[in-house]
C-alpha positions as CSV (number, residue, x, y, z in Angstrom):
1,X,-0.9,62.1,-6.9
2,X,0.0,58.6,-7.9
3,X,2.9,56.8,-7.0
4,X,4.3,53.3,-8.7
5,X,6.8,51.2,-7.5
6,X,7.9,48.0,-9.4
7,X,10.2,46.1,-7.7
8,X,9.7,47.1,-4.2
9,X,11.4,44.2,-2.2
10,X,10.3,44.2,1.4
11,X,9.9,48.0,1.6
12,X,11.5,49.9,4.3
13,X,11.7,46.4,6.8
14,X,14.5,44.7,5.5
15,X,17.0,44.3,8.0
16,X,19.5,43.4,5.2
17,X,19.2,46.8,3.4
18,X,19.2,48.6,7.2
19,X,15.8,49.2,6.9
20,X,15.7,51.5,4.5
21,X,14.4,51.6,0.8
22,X,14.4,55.0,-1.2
23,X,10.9,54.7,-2.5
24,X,9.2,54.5,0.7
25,X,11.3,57.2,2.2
26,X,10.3,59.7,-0.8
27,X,6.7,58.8,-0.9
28,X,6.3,58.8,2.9
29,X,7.6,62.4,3.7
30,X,5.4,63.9,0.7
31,X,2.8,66.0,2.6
32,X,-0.6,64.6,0.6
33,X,-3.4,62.6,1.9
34,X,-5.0,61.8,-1.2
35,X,-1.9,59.6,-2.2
36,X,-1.7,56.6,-3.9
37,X,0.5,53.9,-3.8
38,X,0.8,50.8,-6.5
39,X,3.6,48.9,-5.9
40,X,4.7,45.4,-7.8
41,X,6.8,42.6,-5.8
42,X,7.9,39.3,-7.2
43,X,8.7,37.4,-4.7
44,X,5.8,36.3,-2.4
45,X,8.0,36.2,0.9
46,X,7.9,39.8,1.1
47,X,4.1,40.7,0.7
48,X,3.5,40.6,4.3
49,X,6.5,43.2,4.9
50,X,4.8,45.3,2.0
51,X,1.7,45.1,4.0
52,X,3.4,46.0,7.0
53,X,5.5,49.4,5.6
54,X,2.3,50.9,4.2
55,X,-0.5,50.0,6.7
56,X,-1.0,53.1,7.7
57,X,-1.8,54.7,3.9
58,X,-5.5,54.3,2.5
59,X,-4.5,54.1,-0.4
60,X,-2.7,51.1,-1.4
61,X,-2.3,48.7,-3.8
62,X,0.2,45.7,-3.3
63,X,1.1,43.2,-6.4
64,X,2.5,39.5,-5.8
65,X,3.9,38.6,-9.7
66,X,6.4,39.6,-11.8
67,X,6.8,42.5,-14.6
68,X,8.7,41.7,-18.1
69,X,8.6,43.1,-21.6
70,X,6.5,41.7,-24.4
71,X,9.3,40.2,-26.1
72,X,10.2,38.4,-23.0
73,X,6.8,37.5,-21.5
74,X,6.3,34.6,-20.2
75,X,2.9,33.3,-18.1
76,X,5.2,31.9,-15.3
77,X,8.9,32.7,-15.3
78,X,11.7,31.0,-13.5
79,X,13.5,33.5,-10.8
80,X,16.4,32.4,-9.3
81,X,17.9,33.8,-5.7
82,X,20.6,32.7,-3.0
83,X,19.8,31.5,0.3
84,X,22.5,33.8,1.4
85,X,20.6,36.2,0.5
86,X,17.5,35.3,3.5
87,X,15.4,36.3,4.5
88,X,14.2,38.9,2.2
89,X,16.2,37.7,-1.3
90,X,17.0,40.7,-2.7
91,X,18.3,39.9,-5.7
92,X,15.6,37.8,-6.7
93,X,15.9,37.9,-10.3
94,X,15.1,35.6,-13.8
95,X,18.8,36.0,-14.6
96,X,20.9,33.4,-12.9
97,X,23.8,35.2,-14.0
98,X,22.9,38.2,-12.3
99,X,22.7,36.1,-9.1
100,X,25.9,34.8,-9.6
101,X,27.8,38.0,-9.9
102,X,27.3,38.6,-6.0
103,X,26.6,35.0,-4.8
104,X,29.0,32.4,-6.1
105,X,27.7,29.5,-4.1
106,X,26.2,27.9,-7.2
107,X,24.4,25.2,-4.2
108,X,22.9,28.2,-2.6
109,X,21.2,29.0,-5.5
110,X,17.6,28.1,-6.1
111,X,15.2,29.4,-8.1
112,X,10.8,29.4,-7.7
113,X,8.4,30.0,-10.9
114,X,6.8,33.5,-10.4
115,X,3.2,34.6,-12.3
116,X,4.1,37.2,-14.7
117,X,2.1,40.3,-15.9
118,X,3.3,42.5,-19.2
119,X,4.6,46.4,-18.2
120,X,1.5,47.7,-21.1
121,X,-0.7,45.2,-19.5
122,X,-0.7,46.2,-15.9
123,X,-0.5,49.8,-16.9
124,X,-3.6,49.5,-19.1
125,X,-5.3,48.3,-16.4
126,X,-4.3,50.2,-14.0
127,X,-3.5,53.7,-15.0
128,X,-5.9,54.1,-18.4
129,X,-6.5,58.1,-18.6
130,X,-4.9,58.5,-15.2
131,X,-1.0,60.4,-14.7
132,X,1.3,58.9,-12.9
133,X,3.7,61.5,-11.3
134,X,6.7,59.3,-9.7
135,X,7.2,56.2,-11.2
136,X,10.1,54.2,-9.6
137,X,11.8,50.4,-11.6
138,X,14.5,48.1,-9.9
139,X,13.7,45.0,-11.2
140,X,17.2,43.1,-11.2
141,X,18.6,42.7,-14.5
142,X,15.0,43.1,-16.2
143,X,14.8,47.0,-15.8
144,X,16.5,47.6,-19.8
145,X,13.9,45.7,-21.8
146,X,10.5,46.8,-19.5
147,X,12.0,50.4,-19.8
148,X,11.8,50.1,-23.7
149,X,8.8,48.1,-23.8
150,X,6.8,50.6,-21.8
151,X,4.6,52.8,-24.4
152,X,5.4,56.4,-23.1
153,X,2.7,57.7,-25.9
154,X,-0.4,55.9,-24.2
155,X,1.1,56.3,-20.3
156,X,1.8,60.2,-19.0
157,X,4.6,59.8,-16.6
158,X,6.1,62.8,-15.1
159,X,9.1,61.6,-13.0
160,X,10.7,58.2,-14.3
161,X,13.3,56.3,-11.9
162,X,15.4,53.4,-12.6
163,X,18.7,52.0,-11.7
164,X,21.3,52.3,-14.1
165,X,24.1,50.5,-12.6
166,X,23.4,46.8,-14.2
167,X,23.3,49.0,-18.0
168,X,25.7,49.0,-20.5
169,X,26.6,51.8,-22.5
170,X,24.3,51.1,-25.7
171,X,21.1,50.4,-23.4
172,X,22.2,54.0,-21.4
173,X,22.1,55.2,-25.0
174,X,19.0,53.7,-26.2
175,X,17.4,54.7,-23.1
176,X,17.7,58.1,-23.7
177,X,17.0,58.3,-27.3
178,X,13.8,57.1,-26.1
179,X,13.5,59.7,-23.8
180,X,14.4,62.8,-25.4
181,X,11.9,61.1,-28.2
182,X,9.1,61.6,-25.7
183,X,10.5,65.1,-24.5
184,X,12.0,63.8,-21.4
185,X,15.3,65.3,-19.6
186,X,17.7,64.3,-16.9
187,X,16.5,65.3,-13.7
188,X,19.0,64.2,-11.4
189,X,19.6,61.1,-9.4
190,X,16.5,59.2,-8.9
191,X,14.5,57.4,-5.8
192,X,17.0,54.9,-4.7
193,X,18.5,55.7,-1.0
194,X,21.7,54.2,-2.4
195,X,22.6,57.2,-5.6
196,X,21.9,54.1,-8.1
197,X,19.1,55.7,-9.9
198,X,18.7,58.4,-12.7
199,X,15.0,60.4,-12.8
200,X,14.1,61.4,-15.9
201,X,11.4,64.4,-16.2
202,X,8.6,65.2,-19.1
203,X,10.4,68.5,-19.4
204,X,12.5,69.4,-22.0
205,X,15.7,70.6,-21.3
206,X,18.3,71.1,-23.4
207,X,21.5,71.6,-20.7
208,X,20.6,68.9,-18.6
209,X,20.4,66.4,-21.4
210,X,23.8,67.7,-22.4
211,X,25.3,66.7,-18.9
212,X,23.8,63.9,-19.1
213,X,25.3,62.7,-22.1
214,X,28.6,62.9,-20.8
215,X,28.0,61.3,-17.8
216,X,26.5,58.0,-19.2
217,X,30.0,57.7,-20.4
218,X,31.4,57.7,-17.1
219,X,32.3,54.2,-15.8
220,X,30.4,51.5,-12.8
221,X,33.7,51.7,-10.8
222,X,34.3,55.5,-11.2
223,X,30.1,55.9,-10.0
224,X,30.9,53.7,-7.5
225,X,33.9,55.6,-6.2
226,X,31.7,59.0,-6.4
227,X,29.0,57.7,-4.5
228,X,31.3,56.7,-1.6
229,X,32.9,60.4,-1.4
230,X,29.6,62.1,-2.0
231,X,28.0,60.5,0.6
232,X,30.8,60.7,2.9
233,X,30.5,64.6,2.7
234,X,26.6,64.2,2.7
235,X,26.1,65.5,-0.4
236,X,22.5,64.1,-0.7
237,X,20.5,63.9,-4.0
238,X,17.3,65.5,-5.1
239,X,14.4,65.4,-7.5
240,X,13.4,69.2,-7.8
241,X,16.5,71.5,-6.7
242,X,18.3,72.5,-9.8
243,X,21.1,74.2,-7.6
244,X,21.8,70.8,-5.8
245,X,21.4,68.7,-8.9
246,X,24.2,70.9,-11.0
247,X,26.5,71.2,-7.9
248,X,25.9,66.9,-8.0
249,X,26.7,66.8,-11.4
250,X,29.7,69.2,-11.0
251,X,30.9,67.4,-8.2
252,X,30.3,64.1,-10.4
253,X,32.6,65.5,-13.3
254,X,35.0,67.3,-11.0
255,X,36.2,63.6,-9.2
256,X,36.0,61.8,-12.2
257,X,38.5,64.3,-14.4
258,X,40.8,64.5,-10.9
259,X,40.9,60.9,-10.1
C-alpha cells in the first residue's frame, strides 16, 4: 500500500505539537510490511526529524521543497514563519497573512525562499500507473488551490485527507463538486490527530454526501467548540467504521442545533 504525506512538518518529534502528528500515528499502527511511505516537507530544518520518525521503515521516501498549484508555481517561492514558532516552524507557509493570524510579532517574522515542485509534477513522477491508497495534504494556506489543481482522472486515490479549517465556504463547495465529479464521498474525519481533517473516499455514497453537505455549512468556531467536547468525552474519529462515523456526525449536528 502506498502512503503520501505532503506537508509532514517534523513528523511525530515535535515537542511543540506533543509529539504527535496524525499521519504517522495512522500509517505506523497499519499492520503491512510492504508499506510505503512518500512524504513532502518544505522546510529543510525538519528533514533530519523526518529521518528520524521513519528510520525504522524500508520503505521511505523523504522530499525537501515545496508543493503548489500550476497557477501558482513558482521555481523558488518565498515562505514566511515566526521565530516563535522554533524550533520546528509550523506554520511555515508562502502566505504571510496566514502567519500573522497566530503570530503578530511582525519582527519575528522572517521568511527563506524554498525550491518548489508542481502537485501533477511530482505525482507523474512518482505514482505513474501506481494507486495511492491514503493520501494526506496540510500545507498552510496552500491546501485549496493544490487540491483543485491535482488531476484526479490521471492519479487513482482511494482515501483523500486535507484540513479544512483555513477554507471558506465556496472552496468547501468547490471542493466537493470536484469530488462527487470523480465519484468521491465523505468518509469521515480525516488523518490529523487534532479532528481538523475531512477524508474523502472513491466510493459513491449518496447519504454521506448528504451529511456532508450540511455540515460544510457549519461554522470554524462551532467545529472548534465540537472538537473540544468530543474529545473531552473521547469520542475519537475513524476512517472505516460507519457506526462511529454517523454517531460523529450525529453528535456533530446534535451540539451545533443545541448550542
Amino acid at each position: 500500500m502506498i502512503y503520501v504525506h505532503i506537508g509532514a512538518g517534523a513528523g511525530d518529534l515535535d515537542a511543540g505539537a506533543l509529539f504527535r502528528d496524525g499521519f504517522s500515528e495512522f500509517v505506523k499502527q497499519i499492520d503491512d510490511d510492504d508499506k510505503r511511505i512518500y512524504v513532502v516537507e518544505a522546510n529543510p530544518s525538519n528533514i533530519s526529524k523526518l529521518e528520524e520518525t521513519w528510520k525504522n521503515y524500508k520503505n521511505v521516501k523523504i522530499f525537501n521543497f515545496a508543493i503548489s498549484s500550476s497557477v501558482k508555481y513558482e521555481k523558488k517561492i518565498k515562505f514566511y514563519y515566526s521565530l516563535n514558532d522554533a524550533p520546528h516552524y509550523q506554520l511555515f507557509s508562502n502566505d504571510i497573512e496566514h502567519v500573522k493570524k497566530y503570530y503578530k510579532d511582525l519582527n519575528r517574522i522572517k521568511f527563506k525562499y524554498i525550491d518548489c515542485v508542481k502537485i501533477n509534477e511530482f505525482l507523474d513522477k512518482n505514482f505513474n500507473d501506481k494507486k495511492i491508497n491514503y493520501f494526506s495534504i496540510d500545507i498552510e494556506g496552500m491546501d485549496y488551490e493544490v487540491i483543485q489543481d491535482i488531476d484526479l482522472k490521471k492519479f487513482e486515490i482511494i482515501n483523500f485527507s486535507f484540513e479544512h479549517l483555513q477554507l471558506d465556504l465556496n472552496q468547501k463547495i468547490n471542493i466537493l463538486r470536484k469530488f462527487l465529479k470523480f465519484n468521491y464521498s465523505y468518509n469521515g474525519s480525516g488523518i490529523d490527530h487534532n479532528n481538523f481533517d475531512w477524508t474523502f473516499k472513491k466510493k459513491v455514497s449518496i447519504w454521506n454526501n448528504l451529511i456532508f453537505f450540511f455540515i460544510i455549512f457549519i461554522s470554524k468556531k462551532q467545529f472548534l467548540q465540537y472538537v473540544i467536547k468530543s474529545n473531552q468525552y473521547n469520542v475519537a474519529p475513524t476512517h472505516n467504521k460507519h457506526l462511529v462515523l454517523h454517531v460523529h456526525i450525529g453528535a456533530l449536528l446534535y451540539h451545533i442545533f443545541h448550542s
